[in-house]
N, C-alpha and C positions, 0 to 999 in steps of 0.2 A: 577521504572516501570520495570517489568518483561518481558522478550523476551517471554518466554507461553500465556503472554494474550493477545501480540499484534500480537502474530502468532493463537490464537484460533479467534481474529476480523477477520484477515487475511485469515483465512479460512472461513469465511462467504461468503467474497467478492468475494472467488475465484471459485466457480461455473457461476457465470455471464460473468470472462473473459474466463472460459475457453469453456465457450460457444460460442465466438468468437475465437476460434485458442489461446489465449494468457494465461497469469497467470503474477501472481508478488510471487515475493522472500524477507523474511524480509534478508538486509546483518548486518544491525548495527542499535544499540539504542543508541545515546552520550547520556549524565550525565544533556545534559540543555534540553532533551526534543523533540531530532529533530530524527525521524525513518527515516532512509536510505532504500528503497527499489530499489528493479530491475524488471522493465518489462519485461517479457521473450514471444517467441511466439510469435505472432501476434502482439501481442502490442509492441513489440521492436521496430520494424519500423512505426507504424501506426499514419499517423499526429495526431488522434484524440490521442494518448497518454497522452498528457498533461492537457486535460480534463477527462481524465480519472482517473489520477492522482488525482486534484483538488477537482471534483465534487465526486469521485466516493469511493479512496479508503483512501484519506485525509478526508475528511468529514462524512464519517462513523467511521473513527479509533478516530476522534477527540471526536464525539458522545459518544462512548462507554469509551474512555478512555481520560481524559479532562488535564491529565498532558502534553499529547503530543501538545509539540507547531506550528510542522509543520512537514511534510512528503515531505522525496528528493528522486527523481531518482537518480542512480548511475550507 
């Protein structure tokens, strides 16, 4: 899996947080599947982060790209 096409999903998602104050950053892709991201913004501290995370920017990347087994905050 290529860090271009999970930073071009990444770029879908990121007019919605940056419509609330925030964004995400891709930091890392490991070898079994797991995308490391950082919430920046608004969403660094925002309880609803982790739903955000889940519903929002895990389940669209999973969508489009079905090798990724799971999306971490860092």
């Amino acid at each position: 899996m290529d860090k271009e096409r999970v930073q071009e999903v990444l770029d879908q998602i990121r007019p919605a947080l940056q419509a609330d104050g925030g964004d995400v950053e891709l930091v890392d892709i490991t070898e079994d599947g797991v995308v490391k991201v950082q919430l920046v913004g608004a969403c660094r501290g925002c309880p609803m982060s982790q739903l955000t995370l889940a519903n929002g920017v895990e389940r669209v990347l999973k969508e489009q790209i079905p090798e990724i087994v799971r999306v971490e905050p860092v």
